[in-house]
PDBQT receptor file of N, H, CA, C and O in Angstrom, charges set to zero:
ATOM      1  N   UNK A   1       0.847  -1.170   0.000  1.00  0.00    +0.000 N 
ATOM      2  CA  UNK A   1       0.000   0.000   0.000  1.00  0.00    +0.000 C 
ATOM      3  C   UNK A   1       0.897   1.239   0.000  1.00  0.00    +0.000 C 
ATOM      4  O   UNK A   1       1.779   1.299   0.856  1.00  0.00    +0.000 OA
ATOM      5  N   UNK A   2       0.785   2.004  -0.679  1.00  0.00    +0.000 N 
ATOM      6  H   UNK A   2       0.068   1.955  -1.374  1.00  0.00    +0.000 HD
ATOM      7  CA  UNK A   2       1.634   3.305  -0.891  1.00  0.00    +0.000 C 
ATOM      8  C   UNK A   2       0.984   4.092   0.349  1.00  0.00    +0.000 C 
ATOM      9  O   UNK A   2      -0.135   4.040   0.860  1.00  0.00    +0.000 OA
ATOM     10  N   UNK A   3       2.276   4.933   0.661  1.00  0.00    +0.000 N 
ATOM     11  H   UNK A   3       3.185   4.975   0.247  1.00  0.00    +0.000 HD
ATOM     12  CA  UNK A   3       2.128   5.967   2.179  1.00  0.00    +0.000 C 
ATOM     13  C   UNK A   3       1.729   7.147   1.441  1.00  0.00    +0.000 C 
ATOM     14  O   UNK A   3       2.051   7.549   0.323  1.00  0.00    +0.000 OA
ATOM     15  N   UNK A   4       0.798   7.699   2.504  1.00  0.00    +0.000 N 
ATOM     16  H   UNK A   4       0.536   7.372   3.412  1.00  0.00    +0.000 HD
ATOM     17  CA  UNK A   4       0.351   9.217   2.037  1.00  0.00    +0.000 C 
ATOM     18  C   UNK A   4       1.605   9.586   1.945  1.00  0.00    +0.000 C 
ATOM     19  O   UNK A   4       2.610   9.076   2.441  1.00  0.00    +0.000 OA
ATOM     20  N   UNK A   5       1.416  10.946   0.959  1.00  0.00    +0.000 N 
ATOM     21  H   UNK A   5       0.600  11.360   0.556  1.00  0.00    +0.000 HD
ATOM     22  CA  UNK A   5       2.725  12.150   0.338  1.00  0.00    +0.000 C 
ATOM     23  C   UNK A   5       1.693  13.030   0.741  1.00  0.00    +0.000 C 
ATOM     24  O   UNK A   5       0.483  12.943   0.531  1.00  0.00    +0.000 OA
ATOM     25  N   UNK A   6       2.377  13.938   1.382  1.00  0.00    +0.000 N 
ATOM     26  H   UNK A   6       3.360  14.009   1.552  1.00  0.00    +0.000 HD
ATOM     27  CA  UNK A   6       2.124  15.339   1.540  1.00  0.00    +0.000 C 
ATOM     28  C   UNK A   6       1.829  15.986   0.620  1.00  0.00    +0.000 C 
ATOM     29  O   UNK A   6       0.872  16.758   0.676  1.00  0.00    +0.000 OA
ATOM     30  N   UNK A   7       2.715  15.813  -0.667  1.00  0.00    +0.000 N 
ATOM     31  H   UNK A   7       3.493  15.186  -0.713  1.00  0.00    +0.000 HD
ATOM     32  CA  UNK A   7       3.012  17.020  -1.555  1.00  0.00    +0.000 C 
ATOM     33  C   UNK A   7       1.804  16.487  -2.851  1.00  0.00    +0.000 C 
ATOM     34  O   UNK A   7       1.312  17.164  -3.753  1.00  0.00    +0.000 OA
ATOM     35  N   UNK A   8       1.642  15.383  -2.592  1.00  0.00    +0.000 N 
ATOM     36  H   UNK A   8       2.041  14.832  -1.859  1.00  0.00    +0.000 HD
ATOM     37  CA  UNK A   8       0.071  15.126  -3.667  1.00  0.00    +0.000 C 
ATOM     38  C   UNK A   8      -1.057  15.139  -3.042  1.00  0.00    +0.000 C 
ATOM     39  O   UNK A   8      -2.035  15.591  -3.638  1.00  0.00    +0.000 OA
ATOM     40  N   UNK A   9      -1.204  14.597  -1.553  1.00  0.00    +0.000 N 
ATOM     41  H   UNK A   9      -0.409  14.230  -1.069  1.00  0.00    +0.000 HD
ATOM     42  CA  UNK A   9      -2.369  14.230  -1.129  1.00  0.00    +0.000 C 
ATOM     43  C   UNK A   9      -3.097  15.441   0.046  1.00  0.00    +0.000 C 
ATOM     44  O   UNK A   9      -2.255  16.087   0.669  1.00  0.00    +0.000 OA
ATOM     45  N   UNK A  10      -4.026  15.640   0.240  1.00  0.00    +0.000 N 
ATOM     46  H   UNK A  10      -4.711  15.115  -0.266  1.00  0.00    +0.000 HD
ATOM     47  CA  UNK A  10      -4.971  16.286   1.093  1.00  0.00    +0.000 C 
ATOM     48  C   UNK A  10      -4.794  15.768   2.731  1.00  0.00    +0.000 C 
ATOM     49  O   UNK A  10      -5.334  14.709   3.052  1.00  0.00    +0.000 OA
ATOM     50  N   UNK A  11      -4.016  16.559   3.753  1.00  0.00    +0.000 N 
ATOM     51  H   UNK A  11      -3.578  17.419   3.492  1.00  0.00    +0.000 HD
ATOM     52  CA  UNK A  11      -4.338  15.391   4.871  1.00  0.00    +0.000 C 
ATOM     53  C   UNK A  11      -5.512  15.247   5.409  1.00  0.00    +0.000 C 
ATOM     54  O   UNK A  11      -5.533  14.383   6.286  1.00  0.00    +0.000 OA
ATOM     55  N   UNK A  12      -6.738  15.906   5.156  1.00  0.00    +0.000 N 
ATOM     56  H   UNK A  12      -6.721  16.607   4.444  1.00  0.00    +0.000 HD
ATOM     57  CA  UNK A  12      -7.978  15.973   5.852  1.00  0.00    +0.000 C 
ATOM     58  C   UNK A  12      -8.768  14.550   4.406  1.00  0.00    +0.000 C 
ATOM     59  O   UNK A  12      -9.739  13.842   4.671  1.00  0.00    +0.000 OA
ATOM     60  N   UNK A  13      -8.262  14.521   3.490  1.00  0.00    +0.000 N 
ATOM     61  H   UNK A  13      -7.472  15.096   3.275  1.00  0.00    +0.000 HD
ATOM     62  CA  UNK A  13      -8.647  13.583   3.265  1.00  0.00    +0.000 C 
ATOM     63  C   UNK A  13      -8.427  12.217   3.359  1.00  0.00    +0.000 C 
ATOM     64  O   UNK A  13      -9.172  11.479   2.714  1.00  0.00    +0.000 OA
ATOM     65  N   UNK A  14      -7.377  11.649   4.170  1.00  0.00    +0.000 N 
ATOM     66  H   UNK A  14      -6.771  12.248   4.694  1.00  0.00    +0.000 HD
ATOM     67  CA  UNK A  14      -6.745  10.608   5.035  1.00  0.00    +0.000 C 
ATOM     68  C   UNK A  14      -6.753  10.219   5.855  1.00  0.00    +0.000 C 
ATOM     69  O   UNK A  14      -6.627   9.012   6.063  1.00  0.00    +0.000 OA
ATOM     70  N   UNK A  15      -6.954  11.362   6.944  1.00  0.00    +0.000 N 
ATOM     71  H   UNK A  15      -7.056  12.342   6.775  1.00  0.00    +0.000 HD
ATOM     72  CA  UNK A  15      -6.492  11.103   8.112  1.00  0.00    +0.000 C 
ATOM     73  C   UNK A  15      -7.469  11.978   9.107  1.00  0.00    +0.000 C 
ATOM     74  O   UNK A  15      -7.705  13.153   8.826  1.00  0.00    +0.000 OA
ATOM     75  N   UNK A  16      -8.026  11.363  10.280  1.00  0.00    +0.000 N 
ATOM     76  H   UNK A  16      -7.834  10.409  10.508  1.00  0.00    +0.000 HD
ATOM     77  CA  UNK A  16      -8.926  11.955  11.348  1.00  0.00    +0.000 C 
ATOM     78  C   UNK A  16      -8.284  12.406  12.578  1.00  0.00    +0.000 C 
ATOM     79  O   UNK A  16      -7.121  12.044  12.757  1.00  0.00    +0.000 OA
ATOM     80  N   UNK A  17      -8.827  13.107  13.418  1.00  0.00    +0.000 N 
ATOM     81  H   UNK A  17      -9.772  13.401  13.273  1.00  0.00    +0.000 HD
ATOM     82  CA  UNK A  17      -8.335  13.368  14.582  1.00  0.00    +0.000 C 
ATOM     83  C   UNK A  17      -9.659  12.466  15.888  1.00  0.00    +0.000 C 
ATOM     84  O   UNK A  17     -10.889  12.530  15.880  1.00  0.00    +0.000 OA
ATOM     85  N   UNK A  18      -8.717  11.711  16.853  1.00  0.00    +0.000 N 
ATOM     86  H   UNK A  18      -7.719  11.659  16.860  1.00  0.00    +0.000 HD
ATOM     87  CA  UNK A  18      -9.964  10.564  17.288  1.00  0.00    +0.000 C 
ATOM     88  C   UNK A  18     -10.720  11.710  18.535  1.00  0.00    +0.000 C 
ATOM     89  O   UNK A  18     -10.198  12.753  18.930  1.00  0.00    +0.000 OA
ATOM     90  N   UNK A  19     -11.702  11.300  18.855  1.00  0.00    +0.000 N 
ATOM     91  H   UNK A  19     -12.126  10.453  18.534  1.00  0.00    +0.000 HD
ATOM     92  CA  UNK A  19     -12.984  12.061  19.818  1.00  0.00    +0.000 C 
ATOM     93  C   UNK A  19     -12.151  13.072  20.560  1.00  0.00    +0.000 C 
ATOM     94  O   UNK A  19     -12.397  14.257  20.335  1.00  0.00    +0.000 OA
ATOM     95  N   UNK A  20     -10.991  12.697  21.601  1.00  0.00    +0.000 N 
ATOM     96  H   UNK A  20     -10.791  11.734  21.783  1.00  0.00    +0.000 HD
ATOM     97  CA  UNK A  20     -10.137  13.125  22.172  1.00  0.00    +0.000 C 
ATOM     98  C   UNK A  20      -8.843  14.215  21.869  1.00  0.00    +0.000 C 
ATOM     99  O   UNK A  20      -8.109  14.791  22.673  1.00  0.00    +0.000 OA
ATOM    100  N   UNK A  21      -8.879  14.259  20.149  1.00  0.00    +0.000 N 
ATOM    101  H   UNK A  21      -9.475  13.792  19.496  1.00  0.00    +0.000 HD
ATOM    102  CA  UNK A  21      -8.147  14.564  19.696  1.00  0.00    +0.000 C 
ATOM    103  C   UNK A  21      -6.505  13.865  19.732  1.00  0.00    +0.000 C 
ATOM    104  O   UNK A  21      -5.704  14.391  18.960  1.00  0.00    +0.000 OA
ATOM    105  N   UNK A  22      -6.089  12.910  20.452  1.00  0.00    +0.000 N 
ATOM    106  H   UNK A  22      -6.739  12.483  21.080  1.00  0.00    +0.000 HD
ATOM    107  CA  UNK A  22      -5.079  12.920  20.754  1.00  0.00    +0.000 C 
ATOM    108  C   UNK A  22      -4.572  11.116  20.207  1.00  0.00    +0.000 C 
ATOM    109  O   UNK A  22      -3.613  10.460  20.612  1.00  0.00    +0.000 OA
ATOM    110  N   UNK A  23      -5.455  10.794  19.350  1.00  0.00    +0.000 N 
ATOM    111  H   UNK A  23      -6.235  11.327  19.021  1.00  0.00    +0.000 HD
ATOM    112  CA  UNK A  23      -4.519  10.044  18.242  1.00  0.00    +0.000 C 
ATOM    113  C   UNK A  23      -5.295  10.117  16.775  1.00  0.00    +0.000 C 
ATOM    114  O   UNK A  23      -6.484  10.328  16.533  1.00  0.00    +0.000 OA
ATOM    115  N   UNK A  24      -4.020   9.827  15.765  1.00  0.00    +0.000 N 
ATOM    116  H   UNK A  24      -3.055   9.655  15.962  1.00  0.00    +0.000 HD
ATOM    117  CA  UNK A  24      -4.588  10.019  14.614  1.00  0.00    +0.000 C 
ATOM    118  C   UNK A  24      -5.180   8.713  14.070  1.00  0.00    +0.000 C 
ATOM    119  O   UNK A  24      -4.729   7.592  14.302  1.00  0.00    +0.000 OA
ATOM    120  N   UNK A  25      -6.398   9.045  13.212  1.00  0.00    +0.000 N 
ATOM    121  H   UNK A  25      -6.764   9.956  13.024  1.00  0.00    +0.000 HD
ATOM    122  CA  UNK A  25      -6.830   7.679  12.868  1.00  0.00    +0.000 C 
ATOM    123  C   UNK A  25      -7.147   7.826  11.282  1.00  0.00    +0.000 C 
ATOM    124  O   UNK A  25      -7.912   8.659  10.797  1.00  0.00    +0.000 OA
ATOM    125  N   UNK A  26      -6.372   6.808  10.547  1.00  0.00    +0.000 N 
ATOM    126  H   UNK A  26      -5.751   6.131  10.942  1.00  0.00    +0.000 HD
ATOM    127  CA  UNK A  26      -6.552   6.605   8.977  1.00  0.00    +0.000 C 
ATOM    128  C   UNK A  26      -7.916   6.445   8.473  1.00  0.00    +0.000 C 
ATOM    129  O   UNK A  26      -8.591   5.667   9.147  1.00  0.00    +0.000 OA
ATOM    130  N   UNK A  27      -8.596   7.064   7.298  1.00  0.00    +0.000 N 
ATOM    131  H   UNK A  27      -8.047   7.695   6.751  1.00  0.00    +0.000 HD
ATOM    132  CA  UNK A  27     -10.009   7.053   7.539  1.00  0.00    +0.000 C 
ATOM    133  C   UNK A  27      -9.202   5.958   5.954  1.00  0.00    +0.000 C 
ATOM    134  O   UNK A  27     -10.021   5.137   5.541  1.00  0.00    +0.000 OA
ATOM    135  N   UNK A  28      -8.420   5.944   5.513  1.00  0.00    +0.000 N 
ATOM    136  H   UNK A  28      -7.755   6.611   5.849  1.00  0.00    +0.000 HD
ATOM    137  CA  UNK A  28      -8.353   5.232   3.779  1.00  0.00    +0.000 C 
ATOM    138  C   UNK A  28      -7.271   4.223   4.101  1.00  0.00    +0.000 C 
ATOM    139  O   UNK A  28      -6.592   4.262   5.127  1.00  0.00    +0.000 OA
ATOM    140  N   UNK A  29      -7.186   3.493   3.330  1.00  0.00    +0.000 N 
ATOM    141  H   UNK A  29      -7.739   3.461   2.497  1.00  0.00    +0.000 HD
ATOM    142  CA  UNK A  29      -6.019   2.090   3.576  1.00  0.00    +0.000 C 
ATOM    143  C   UNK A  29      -4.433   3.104   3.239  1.00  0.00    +0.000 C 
ATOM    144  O   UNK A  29      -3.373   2.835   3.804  1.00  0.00    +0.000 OA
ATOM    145  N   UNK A  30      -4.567   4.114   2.352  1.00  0.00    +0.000 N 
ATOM    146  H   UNK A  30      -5.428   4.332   1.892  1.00  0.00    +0.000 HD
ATOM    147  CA  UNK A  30      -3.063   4.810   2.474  1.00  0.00    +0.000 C 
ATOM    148  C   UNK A  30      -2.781   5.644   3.889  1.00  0.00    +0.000 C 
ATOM    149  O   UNK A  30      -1.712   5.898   4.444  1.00  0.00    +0.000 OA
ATOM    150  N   UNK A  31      -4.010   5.936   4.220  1.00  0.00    +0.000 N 
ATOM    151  H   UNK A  31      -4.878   5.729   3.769  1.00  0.00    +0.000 HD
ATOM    152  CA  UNK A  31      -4.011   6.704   5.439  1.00  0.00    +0.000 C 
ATOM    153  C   UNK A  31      -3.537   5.929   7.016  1.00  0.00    +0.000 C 
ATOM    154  O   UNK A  31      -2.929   6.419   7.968  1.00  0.00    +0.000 OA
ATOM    155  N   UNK A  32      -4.143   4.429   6.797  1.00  0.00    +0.000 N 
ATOM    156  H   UNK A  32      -4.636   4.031   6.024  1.00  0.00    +0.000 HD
ATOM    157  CA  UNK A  32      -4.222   3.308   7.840  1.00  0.00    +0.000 C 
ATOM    158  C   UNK A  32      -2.783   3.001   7.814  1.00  0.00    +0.000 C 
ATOM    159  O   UNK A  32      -2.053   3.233   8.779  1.00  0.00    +0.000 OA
ATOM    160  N   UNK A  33      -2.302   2.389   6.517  1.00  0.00    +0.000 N 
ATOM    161  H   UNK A  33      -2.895   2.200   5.733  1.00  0.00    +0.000 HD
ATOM    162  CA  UNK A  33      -1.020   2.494   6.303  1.00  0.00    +0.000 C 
ATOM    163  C   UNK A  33      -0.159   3.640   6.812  1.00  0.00    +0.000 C 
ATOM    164  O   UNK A  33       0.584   3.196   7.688  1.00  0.00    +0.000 OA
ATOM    165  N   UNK A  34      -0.037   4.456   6.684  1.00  0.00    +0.000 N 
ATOM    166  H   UNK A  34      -0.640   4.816   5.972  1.00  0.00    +0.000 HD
ATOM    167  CA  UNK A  34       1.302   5.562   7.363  1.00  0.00    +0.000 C 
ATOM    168  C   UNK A  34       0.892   5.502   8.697  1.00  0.00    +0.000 C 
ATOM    169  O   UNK A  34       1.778   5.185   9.489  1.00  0.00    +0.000 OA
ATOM    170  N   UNK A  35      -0.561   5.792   9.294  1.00  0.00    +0.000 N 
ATOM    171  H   UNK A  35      -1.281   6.049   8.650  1.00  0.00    +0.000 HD
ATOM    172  CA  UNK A  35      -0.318   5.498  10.789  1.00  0.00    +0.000 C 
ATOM    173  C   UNK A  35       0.506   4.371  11.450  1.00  0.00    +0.000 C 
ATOM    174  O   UNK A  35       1.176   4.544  12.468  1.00  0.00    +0.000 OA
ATOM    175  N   UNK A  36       0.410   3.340  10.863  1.00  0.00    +0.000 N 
ATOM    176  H   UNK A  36      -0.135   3.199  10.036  1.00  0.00    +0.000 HD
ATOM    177  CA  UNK A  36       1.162   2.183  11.402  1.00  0.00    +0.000 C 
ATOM    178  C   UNK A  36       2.680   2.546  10.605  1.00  0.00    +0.000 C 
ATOM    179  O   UNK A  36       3.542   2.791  11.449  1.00  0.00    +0.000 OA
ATOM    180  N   UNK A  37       2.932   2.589   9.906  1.00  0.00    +0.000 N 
ATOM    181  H   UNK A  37       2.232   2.390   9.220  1.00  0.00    +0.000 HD
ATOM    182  CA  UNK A  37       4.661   2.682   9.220  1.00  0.00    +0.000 C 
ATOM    183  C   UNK A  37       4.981   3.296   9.857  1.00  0.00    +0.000 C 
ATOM    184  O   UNK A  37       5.825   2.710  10.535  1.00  0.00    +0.000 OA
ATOM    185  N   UNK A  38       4.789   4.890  10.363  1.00  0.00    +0.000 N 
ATOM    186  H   UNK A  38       4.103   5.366   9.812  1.00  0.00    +0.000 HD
ATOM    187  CA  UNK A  38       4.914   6.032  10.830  1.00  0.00    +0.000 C 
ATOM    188  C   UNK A  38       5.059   6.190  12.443  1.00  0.00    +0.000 C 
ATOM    189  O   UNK A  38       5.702   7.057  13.034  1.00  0.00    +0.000 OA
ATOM    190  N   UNK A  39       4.222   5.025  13.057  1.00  0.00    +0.000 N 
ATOM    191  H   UNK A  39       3.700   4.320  12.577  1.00  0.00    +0.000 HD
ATOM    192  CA  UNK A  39       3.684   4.750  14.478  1.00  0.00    +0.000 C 
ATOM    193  C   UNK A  39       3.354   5.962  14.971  1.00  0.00    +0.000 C 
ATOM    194  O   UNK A  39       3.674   6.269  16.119  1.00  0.00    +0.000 OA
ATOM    195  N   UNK A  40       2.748   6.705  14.252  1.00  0.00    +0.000 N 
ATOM    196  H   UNK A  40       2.488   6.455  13.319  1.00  0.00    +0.000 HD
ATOM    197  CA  UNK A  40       2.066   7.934  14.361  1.00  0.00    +0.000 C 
ATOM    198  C   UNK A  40       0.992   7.794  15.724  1.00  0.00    +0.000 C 
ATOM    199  O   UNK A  40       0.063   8.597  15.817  1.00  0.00    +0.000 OA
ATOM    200  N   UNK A  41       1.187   6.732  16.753  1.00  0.00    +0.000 N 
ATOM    201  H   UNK A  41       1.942   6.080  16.678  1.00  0.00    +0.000 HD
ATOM    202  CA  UNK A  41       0.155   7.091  17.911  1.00  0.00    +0.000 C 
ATOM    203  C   UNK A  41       1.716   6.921  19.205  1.00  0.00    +0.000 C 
ATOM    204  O   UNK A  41       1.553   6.761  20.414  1.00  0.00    +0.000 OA
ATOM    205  N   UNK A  42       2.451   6.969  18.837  1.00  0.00    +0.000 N 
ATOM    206  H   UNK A  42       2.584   7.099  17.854  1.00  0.00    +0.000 HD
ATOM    207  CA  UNK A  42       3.500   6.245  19.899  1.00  0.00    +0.000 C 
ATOM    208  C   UNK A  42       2.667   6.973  21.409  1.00  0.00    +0.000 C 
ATOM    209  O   UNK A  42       1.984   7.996  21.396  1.00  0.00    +0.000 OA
ATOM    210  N   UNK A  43       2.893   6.323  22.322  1.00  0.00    +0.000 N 
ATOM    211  H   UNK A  43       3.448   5.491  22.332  1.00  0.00    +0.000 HD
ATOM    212  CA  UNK A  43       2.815   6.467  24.301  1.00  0.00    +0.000 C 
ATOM    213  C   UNK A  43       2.967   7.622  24.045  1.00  0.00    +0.000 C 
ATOM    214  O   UNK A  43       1.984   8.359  23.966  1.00  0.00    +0.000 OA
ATOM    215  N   UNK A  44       4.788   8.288  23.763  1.00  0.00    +0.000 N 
ATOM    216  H   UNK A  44       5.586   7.689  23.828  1.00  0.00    +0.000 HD
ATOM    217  CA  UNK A  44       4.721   9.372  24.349  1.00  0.00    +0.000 C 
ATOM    218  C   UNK A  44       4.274  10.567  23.547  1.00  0.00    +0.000 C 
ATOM    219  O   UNK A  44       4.403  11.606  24.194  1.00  0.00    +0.000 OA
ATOM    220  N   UNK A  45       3.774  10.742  22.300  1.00  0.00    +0.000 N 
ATOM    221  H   UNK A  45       3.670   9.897  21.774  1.00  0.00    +0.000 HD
ATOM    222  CA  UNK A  45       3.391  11.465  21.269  1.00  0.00    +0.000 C 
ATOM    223  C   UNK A  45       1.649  11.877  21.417  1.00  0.00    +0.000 C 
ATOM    224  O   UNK A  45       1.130  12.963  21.156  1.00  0.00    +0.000 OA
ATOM    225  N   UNK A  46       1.021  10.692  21.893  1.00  0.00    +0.000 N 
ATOM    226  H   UNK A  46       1.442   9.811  22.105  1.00  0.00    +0.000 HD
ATOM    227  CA  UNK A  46      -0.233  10.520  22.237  1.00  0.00    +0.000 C 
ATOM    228  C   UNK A  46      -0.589  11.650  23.937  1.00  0.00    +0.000 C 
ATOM    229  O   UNK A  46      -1.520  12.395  24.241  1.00  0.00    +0.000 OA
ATOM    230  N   UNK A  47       0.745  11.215  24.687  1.00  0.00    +0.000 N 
ATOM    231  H   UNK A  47       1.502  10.609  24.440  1.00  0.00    +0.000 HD
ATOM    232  CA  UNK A  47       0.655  11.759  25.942  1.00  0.00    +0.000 C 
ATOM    233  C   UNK A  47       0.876  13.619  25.812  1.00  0.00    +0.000 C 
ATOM    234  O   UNK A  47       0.549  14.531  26.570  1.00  0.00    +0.000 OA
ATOM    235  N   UNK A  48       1.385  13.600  24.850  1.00  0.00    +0.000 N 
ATOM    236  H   UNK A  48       1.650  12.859  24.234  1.00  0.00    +0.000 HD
ATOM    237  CA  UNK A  48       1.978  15.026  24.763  1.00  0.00    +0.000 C 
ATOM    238  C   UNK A  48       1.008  15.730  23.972  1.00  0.00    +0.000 C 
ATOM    239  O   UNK A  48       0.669  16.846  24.367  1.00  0.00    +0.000 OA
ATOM    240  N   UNK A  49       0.532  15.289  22.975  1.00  0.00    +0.000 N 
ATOM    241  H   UNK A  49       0.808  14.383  22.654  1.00  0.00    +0.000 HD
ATOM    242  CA  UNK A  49      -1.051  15.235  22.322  1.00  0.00    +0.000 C 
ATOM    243  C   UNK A  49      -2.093  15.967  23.395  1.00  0.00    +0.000 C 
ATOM    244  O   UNK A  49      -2.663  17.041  23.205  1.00  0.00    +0.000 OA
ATOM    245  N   UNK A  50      -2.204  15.077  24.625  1.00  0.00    +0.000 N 
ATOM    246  H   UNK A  50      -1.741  14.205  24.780  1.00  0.00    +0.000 HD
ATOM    247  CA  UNK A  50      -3.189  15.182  25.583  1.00  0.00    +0.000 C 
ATOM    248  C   UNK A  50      -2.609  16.455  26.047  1.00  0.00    +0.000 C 
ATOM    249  O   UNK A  50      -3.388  17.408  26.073  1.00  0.00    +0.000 OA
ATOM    250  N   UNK A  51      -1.230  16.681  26.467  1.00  0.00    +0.000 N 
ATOM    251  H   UNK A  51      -0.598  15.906  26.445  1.00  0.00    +0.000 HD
ATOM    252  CA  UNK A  51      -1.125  18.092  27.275  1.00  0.00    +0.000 C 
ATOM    253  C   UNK A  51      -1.220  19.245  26.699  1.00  0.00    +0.000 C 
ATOM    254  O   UNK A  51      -1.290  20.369  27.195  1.00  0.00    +0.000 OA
ATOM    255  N   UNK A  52      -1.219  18.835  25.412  1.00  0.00    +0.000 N 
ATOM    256  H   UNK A  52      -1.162  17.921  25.009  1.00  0.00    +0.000 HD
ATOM    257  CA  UNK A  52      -0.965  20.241  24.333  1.00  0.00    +0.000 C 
ATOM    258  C   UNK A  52      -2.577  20.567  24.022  1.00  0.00    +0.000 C 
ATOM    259  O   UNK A  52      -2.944  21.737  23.914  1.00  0.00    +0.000 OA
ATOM    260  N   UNK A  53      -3.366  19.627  23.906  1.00  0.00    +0.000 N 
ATOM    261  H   UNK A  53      -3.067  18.677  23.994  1.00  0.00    +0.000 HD
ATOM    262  CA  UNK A  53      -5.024  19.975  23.999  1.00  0.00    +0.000 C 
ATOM    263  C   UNK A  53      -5.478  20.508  25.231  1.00  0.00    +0.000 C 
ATOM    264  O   UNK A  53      -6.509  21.156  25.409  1.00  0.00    +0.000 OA
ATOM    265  N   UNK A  54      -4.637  20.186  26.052  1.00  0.00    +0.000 N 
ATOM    266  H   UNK A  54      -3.799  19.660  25.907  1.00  0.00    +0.000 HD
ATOM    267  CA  UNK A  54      -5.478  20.826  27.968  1.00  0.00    +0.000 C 
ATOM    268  C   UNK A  54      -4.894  22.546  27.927  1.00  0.00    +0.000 C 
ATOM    269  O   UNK A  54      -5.248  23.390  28.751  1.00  0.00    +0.000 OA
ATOM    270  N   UNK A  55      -4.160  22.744  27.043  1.00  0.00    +0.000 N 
ATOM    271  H   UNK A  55      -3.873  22.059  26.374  1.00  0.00    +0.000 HD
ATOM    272  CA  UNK A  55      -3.590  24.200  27.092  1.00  0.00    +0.000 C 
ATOM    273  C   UNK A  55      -3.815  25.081  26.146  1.00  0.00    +0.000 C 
ATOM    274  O   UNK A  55      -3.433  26.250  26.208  1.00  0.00    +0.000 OA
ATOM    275  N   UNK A  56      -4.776  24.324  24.723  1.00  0.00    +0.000 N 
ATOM    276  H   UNK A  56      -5.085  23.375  24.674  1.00  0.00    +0.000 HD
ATOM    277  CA  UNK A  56      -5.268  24.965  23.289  1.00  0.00    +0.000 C 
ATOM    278  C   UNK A  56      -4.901  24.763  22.719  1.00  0.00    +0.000 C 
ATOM    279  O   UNK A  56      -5.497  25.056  21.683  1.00  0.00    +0.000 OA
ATOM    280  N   UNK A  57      -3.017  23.773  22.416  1.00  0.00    +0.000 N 
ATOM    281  H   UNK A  57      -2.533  23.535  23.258  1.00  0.00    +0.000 HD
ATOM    282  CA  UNK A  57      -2.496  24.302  21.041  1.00  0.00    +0.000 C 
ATOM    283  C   UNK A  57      -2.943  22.957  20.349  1.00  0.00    +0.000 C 
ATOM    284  O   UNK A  57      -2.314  22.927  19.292  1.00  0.00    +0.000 OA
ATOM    285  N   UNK A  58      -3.745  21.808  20.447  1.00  0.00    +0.000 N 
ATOM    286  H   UNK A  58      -4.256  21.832  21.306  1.00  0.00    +0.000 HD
ATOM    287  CA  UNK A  58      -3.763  21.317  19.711  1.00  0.00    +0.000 C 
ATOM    288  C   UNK A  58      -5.704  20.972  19.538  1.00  0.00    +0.000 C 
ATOM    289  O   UNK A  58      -6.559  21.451  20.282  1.00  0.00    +0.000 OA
ATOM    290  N   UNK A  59      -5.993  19.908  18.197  1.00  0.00    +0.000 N 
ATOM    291  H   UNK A  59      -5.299  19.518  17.593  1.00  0.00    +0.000 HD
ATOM    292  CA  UNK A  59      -5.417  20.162  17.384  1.00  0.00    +0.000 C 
ATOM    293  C   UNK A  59      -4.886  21.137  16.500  1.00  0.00    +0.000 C 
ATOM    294  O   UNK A  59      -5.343  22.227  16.845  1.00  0.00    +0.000 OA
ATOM    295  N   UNK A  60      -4.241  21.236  15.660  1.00  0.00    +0.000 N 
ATOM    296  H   UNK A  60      -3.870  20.351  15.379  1.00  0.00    +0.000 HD
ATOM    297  CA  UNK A  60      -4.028  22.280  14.530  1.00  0.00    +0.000 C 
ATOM    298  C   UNK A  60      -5.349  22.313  13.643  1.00  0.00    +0.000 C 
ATOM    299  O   UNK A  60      -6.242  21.501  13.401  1.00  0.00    +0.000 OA
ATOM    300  N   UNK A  61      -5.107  23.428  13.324  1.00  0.00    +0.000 N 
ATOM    301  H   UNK A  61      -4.382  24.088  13.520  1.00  0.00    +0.000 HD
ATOM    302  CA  UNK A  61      -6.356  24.175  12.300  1.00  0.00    +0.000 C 
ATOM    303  C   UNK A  61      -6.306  22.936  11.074  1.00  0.00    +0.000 C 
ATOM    304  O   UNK A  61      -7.041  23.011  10.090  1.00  0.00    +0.000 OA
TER     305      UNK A  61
C-alpha cells in the first residue's frame, strides 16, 4: 500500500483526529497504512497530544 505524500495528497482527506483529539486515525487504507509505518500514535506522542489539547495548542487548524 503506498504511504500518504504530503506534496500530492490532502491530509484531511486521510487522516482523522480521534474524539479526544489525541490520536490520529486513517479514515483510507493509504491513510491506515502511514499510521502504522509512521507509528504515528507512539505512548509518548499521544501523551503530549493530551497536554498540548489541555492548554489549546492542539489540534491544529
Amino acid at each position: 500500500m503506498p504511504l500518504f505524500n504530503p506534496r500530492l495528497h490532502r491530509w484531511s482527506d486521510h487522516f482523522t483526529w480521534s474524539v479526544d483529539a489525541t490520536r490520529v486515525e486513517g479514515v483510507t487504507p493509504s491513510g491506515r497504512a502511514t499510521v502504522i509505518a509512521l507509528r504515528m500514535n507512539r505512548p509518548t506522542i499521544v501523551a503530549a497530544r493530551r497536554r498540548w489539547a489541555e492548554v489549546g495548542w492542539h489540534p491544529p487548524a
